[in-house]
C-alpha positions, -999 to 999 in steps of 0.1 A, spaced: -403 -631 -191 -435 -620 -183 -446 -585 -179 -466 -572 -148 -502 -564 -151 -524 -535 -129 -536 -560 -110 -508 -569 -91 -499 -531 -79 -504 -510 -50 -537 -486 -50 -519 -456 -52 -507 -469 -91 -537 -487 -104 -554 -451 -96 -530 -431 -115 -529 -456 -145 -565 -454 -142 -564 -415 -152 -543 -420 -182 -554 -399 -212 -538 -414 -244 -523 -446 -258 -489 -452 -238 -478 -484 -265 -485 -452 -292 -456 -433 -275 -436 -467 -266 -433 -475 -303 -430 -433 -310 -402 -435 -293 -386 -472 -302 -389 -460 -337 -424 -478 -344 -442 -509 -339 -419 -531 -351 -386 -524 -334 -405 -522 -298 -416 -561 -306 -378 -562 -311 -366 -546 -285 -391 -562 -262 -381 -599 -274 -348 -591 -272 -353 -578 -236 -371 -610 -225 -343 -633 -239 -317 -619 -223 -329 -612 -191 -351 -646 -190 -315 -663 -190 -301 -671 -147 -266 -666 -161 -269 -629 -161 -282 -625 -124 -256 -613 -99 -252 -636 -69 -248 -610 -42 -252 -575 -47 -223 -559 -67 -216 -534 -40 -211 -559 -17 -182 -576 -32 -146 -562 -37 -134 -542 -68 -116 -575 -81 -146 -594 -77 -171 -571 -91 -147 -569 -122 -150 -610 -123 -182 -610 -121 -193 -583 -144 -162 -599 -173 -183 -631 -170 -216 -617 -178 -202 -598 -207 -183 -629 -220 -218 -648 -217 -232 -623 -235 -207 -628 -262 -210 -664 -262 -250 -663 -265 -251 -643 -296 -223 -660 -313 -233 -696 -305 -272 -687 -310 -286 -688 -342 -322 -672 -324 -303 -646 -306 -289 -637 -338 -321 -632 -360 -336 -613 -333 -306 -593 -321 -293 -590 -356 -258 -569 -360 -247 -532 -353 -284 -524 -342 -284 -556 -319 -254 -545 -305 -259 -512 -294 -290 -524 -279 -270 -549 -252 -246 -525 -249 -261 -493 -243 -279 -476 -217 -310 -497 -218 -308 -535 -216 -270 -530 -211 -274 -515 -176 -294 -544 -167 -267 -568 -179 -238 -553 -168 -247 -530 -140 -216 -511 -137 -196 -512 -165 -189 -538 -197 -154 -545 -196 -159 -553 -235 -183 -525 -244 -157 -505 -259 -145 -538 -287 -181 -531 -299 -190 -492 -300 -149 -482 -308 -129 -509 -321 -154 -522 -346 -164 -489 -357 -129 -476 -357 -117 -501 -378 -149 -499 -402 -146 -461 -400 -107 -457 -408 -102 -492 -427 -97 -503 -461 -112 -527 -475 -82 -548 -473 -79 -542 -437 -113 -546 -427 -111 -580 -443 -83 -585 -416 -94 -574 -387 -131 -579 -385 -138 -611 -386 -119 -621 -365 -132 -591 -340 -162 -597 -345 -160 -638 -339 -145 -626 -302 -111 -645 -316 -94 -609 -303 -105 -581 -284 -100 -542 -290 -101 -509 -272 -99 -473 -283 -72 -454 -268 -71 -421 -276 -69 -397 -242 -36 -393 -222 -29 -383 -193 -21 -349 -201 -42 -344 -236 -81 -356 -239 -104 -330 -257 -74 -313 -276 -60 -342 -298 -35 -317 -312 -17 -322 -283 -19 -359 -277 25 -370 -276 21 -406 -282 46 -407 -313 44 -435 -342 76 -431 -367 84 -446 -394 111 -469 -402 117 -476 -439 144 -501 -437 119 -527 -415 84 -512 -428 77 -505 -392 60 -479 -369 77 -476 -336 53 -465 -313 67 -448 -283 54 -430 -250 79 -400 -246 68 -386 -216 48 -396 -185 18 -375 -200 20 -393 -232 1 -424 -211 -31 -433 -225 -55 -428 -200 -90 -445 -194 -99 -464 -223 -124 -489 -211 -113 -525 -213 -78 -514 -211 -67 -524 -182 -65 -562 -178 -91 -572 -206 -87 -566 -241 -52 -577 -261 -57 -547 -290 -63 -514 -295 -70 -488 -318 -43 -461 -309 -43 -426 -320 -5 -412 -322 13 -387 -338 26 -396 -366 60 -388 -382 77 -401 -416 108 -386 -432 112 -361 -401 78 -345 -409 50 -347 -384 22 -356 -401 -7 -353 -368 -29 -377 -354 -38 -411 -374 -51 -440 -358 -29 -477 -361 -37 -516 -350 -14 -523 -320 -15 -555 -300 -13 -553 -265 -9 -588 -252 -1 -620 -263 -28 -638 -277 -23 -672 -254 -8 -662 -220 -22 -627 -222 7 -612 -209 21 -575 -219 32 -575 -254 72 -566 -257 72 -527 -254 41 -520 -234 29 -515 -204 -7 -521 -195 -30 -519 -160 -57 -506 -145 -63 -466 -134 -82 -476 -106 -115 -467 -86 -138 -443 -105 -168 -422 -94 -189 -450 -112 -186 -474 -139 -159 -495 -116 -162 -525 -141 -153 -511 -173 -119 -519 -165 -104 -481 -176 -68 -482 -182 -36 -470 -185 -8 -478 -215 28 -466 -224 48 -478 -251 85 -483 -250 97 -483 -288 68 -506 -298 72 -520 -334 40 -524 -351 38 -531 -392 34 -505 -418 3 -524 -424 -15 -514 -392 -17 -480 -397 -54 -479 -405 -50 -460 -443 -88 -454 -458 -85 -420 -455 -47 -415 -450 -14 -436 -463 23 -441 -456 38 -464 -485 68 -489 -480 95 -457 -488 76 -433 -460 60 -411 -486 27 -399 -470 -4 -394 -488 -26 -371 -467 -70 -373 -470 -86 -364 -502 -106 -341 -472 -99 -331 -438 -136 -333 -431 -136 -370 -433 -131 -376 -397 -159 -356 -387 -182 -384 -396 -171 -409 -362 -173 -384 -342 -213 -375 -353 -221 -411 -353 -206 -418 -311 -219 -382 -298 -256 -386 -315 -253 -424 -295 -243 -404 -261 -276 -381 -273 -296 -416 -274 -282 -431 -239 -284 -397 -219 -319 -392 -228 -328 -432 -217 -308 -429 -186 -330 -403 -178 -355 -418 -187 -349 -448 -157 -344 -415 -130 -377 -401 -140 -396 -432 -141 -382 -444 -106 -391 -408 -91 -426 -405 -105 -436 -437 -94 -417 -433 -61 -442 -398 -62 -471 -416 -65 -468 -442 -39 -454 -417 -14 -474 -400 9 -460 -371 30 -475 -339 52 -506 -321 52 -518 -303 26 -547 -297 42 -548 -291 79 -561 -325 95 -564 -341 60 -548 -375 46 -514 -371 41 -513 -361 2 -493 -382 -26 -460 -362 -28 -469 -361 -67 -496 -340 -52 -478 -308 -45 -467 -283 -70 -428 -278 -62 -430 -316 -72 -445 -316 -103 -416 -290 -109 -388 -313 -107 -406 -342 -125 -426 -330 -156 -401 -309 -169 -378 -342 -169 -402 -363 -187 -406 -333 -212 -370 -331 -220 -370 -370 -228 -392 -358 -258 -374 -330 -266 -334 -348 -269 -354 -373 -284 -365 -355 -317 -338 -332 -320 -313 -360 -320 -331 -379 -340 -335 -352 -370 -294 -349 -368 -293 -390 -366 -313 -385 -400 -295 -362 -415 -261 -381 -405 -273 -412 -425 -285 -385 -454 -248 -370 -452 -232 -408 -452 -247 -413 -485 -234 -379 -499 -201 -388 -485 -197 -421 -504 -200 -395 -539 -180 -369 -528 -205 -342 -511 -194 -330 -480 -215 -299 -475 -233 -306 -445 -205 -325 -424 -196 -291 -402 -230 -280 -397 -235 -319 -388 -204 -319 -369 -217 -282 -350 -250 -300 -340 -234 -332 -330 -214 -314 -308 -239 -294 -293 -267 -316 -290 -238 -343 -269 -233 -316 -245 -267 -308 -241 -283 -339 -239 -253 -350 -217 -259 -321 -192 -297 -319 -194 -300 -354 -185 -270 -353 -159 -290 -324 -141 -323 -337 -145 -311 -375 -125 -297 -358 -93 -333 -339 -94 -348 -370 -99 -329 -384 -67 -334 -357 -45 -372 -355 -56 -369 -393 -39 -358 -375 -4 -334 -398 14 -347 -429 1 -330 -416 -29 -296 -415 -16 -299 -453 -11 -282 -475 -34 -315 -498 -39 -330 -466 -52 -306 -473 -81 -309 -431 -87 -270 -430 -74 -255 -454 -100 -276 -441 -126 -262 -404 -122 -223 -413 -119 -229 -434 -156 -244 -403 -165 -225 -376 -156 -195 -389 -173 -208 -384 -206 -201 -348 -196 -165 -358 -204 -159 -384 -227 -161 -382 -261 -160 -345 -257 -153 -327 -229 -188 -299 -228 -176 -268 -224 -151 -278 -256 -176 -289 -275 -196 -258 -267 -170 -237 -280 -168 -257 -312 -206 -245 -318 -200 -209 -310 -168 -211 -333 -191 -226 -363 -216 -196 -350 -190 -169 -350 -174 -181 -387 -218 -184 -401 -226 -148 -385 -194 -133 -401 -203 -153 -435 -236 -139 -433 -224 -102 -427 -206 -111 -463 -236 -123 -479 -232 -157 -482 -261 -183 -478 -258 -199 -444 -268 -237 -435 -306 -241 -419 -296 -243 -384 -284 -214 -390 -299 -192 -413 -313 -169 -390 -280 -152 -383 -282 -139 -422 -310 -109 -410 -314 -98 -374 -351 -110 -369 -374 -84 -361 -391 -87 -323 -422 -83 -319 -454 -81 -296 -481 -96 -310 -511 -117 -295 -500 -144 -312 -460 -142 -300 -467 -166 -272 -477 -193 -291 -456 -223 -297 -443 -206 -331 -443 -176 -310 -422 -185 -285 -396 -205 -311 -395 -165 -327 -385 -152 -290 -359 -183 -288 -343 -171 -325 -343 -134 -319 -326 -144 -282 -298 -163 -299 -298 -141 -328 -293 -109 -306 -267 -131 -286 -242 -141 -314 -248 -101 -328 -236 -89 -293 -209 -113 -285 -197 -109 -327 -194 -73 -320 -178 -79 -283 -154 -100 -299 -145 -77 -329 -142 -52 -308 -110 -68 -284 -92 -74 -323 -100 -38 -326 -80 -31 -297 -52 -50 -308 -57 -84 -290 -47 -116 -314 -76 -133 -327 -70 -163 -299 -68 -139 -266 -101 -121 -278 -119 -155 -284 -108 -165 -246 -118 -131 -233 -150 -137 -252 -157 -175 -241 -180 -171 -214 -205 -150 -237 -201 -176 -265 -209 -205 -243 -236 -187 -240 -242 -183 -273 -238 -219 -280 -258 -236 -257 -288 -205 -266 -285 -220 -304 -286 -257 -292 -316 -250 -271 -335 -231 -299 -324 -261 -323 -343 -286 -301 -376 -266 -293 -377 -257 -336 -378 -298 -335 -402 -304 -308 -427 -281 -322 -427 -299 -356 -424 -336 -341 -455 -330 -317 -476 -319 -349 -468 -352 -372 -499 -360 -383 -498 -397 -377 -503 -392 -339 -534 -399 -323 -557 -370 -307 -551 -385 -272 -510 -388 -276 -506 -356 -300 -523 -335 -268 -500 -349 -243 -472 -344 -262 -484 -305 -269 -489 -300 -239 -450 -316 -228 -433 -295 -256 -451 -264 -246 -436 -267 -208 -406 -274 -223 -404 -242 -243 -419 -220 -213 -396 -239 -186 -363 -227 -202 -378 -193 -207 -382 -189 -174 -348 -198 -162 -332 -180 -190 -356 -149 -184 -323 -123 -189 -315 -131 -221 -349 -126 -236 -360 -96 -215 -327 -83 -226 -329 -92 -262 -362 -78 -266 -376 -110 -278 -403 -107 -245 -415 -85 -218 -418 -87 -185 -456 -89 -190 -449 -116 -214 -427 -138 -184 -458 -133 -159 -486 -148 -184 -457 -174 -191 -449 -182 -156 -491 -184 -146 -494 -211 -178 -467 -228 -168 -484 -235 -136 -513 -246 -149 -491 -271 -174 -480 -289 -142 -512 -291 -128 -529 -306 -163 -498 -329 -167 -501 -344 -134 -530 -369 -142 -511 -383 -167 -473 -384 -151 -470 -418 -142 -489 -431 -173 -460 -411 -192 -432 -426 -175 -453 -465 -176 -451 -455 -217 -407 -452 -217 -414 -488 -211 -389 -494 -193 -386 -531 -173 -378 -536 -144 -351 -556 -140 -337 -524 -163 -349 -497 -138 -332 -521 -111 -346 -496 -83 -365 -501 -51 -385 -472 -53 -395 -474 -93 -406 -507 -95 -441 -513 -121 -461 -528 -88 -449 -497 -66 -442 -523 -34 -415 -496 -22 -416 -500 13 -413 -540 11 -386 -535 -10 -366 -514 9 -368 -536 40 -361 -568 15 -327 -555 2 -319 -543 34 -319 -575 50 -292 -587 22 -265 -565 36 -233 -586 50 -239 -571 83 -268 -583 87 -264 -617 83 -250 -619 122 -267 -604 152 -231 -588 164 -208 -584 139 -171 -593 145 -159 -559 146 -179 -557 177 -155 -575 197 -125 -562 176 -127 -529 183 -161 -518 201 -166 -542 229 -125 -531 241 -133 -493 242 -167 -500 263 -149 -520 286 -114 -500 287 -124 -488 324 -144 -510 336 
């Protein structure tokens, strides 16, 4: 599929590309993961969306919610078929990798615009089964999962337990005289709730119960359970399966409901790397309760990877939308300005495409220390898995809520237009916001960092050595006022005293209602607004400690290594500034410190604006991807609008029925 040239876009674009100051395919392949997974990515791209079979036929929210499902289940079944059946698609698209690439938030949202009814088979089942399998077991199950001969959910959340697994009630006990688990739903909160595929797609699942052999409860462990028959698809003896219903977004991912009625599964389904129940209902628990840490890293560092390329689409749709858009005076009888033009603009906009950069090195240091800590797990070293599983957490909630946040400032930097659903900017938010929850609900996962925090500070005040993230909690660091504290090392100092001085005061806080007599548990509520706090102060010093040092990799270009300075540095000042408090109050700054802070921000904006839509032009992202009126590569907005507009139903008759329904009566009632 061919890719648009300058030549065929408005003025307004061919004059900001025309500014550009470094190598945008430099910063494509920077951040693809170099030269040769962008030709990947990009072939991959053009072979999928090159193919008729994955074009809708009307507009998706045109149709009804059954139809939408139809039509989004064929596409993903398509998409099955093709890289089965296709020996090309398969050397290009390869496995996992391949994957994660048609099902994420890149080429993904193009294919399946609101939802992949079989998403889940490939980023949960698969991995679940890989994750929690033997060897044995894998040999199984995956083959014939991966062939498409069966297909698999995860279902873990009910309707009354999602981020506190303790308290999940699905029940699986053991019965030694048949060698079965009878899986049962006890109460109307033990449903399993949302799982995508659930509902009318998939015939297995993954299910995460409680389990109990020999009257002993032994917690959560995750077992093989068919749902439906694998010929008529009906409901399985024992279980009850449907749909939840209409969501804020991601309508066609088919989220569902389950409850089991004294469901007998094998002993052999209970998934037993880690954990196993032999044939007289003797348990034998994990060589380490850590173990399990390692899924969860690997699907919250892939929610890291999607939020920051969903973003990615909202920032490139507004910034081009910026440039083409003309609006006001800014000068009394002057040409009306490009909105891009005005300052409060550049404000919502730069700042976004700066915080692309910044998820995307942080995540990727913990995405390479997770493969580092996979390989220390196969021998036995486990070291690193909660610092892993502390930044994991924390970098998901950020990236999650950063992103979230940074979309709806994307849309309403697109005026009304952006409220349109051609602008694409709505659908893109409600995909994104839900990372908020799954996977994770934030403000739990924030309190998992500040409980890692709490546990290094106090190991520190011992003397014990502390992990890197967070060494600096061993010595309260010194603050300073230097000249040369506003640098970019500078400024990481003020971000590590801020935090540091943070988790001191909210230690001591907390201490302090124990002190008083308060269990442990009431003083860490009483305390959980502060470490919040706390948390999301070390997450955000985390990522600016990696910007700093993935902006000076010597392999980048003069031209690309400036913009990219010039990005993390308005990162860093831009969450000063909204965060002022903490380091006035800290001591990490002064208020003479914010002002010269506040005055360079400024003139950040104003340097980065030559260079914003060439920025966004290098996230590469196509079009049919973006899918947006406004954001299109040519920046044809206006023509656009008025073409989609045209599609709508009621258009396609002068007076609609409805007139004479219901109108046309009430005009004429007294006549």
């Amino acid at each position: 599929m061919a890719r648009p040239t300058d030549s065929q876009c408005v003025l307004d674009l061919k004059r900001e590309r025309a500014k550009c100051s470094f190598n945008k395919e430099e910063i494509t392949n920077l951040l693809d993961g170099g030269v040769e997974k962008t030709a990947n990515r990009r072939q991959i791209e053009d072979l999928f969306l090159s193919d008729p079979e994955f074009l809708d036929p009307i507009r998706p929210e045109y149709m009804s919610h059954e139809d939408r499902y139809a039509n989004e289940l064929r596409k993903a079944c398509h998409m099955v078929r093709k890289f089965n059946e296709d020996e090309k698609v398969q050397q290009i698209v390869g496995q996992m990798e391949g994957i994660r690439t048609l099902m994420g938030s890149g080429l993904g949202v193009a294919l399946t615009k609101d939802g992949n009814p079989l998403a889940l088979h490939y980023v949960m089942f698969l991995p679940a089964i890989m994750g929690h399998g033997t060897v044995d077991q894998q040999a199984e199950w995956m083959g014939r999962a991966w062939a498409g001969q069966i297909f698999g959910t995860y279902a873990q959340t009910e309707l009354g337990h999602g981020t506190f697994l303790r308290g999940l009630e699905t029940t699986a006990t053991y019965d030694p005289d048949t060698q079965e688990f009878v899986l049962h739903s006890p109460t109307i909160t033990a449903t399993k709730w949302w799982p995508g595929g659930l509902g009318k797609t998939v015939n297995y699942a993954v299910v995460m119960a409680q389990l109990y052999t020999k009257g002993t409860c032994h917690g959560i462990h995750p077992f093989i359970v068919q749902l439906r028959d694998e010929e008529t698809h009906q409901s399985m003896p024992g279980v009850t399966v449907g749909e939840i219903g209409p969501r804020l977004g991601l309508n066609t991912n088919d989220n569902g409901f389950l409850r089991f009625d004294h469901c007998r599964i094998p002993r052999t389904n209970l998934l037993m790397k880690h954990s196993k129940v032999l044939e007289d209902g003797t348990y034998v628990k994990p060589a380490n309760d850590k173990l399990a840490y390692g899924t969860m890293v690997f699907v919250r560092v892939a929610i890291c990877f999607d939020s920051y390329r969903q973003l990615q689409r909202a920032v490139t749709i507004a910034t081009r939308y910026s440039a083409v858009r003309h609006q006001s005076e800014l000068v009394p009888g002057a040409p009306e300005p490009q909105i891009l033009d005005y300052q409060t603009q550049q404000y919502k906009l730069l700042p976004q495409i700066a915080t692309i950069f910044g998820i995307h090195f942080a995540t990727k240091d913990v995405w390479d220390t997770y493969n580092e800590v996979t390989g220390n797990i196969q021998v036995g070293n486990l070291d690193l898995l909660p610092e892993l599983h502390a930044l994991s957490c924390g970098l998901k909630a950020l990236s999650s809520g950063d992103a979230s946040s940074g979309i709806e400032t994307c849309r309403l930097a697109c005026g009304g237009h952006g409220y349109l659903s051609s602008s694409n900017l709505p659908r893109i938010y409600t995909t994104t916001t839900a990372a908020i929850t799954y996977e994770g609900e934030n403000t739990v996962m924030w309190l998992q960092v500040a409980r890692y925090l709490i546990k290094s500070y106090r190991e520190a005040r011992q003397g014990l050595a502390l992990h890197h993230s967070v060494s600096y909690l061993s010595a309260q660091p010194a603050s300073t006022h230097t000249t040369s504290q506003l640098s970019n090392a500078g400024l990481v100092e003020a971000y590590k005293a801020t935090v540091s001085s943070m988790v001191s005061e909210t230690a001591a806080r907390l201490q302090e209602y124990c002190d008083m007599g308060r269990p442990f548990e009431h003083a860490w509520n009483s305390s959980s607004v502060l470490l919040v706090k706390c948390a999301q102060a070390h997450i955000r010093y985390f990522t600016c400690e990696k910007y700093v040092v993935g902006v000076e990799n010597p392999g980048l270009s003069e031209g690309v290594q400036n913009v990219l300075r010039q990005l993390c540095r308005l990162y860093l000042i831009y969450h000063i500034t909204l965060n002022q408090g903490d380091f006035l109050r800290s001591g990490a700054l002064t208020g003479y410190n914010m002002s010269i802070l506040e005055g360079e921000m400024c003139r950040l904006l104003a340097a980065l604006r030559p260079d914003a839509v060439s920025l966004v032009d290098s996230f590469d992202v196509h079009d049919r991807i973006l899918d947006s009126t406004l954001g299109c590569w040519d920046g044809n907005v206006y023509q656009r609008m008025f073409d989609e507009a045209q599609k709508s139903p009621l258009n396609q008759t002068d007076v609609p029925e409805a007139y004479y329904k219901y109108l046309r009566p009430l005009l004429k009632a007294n006549l």
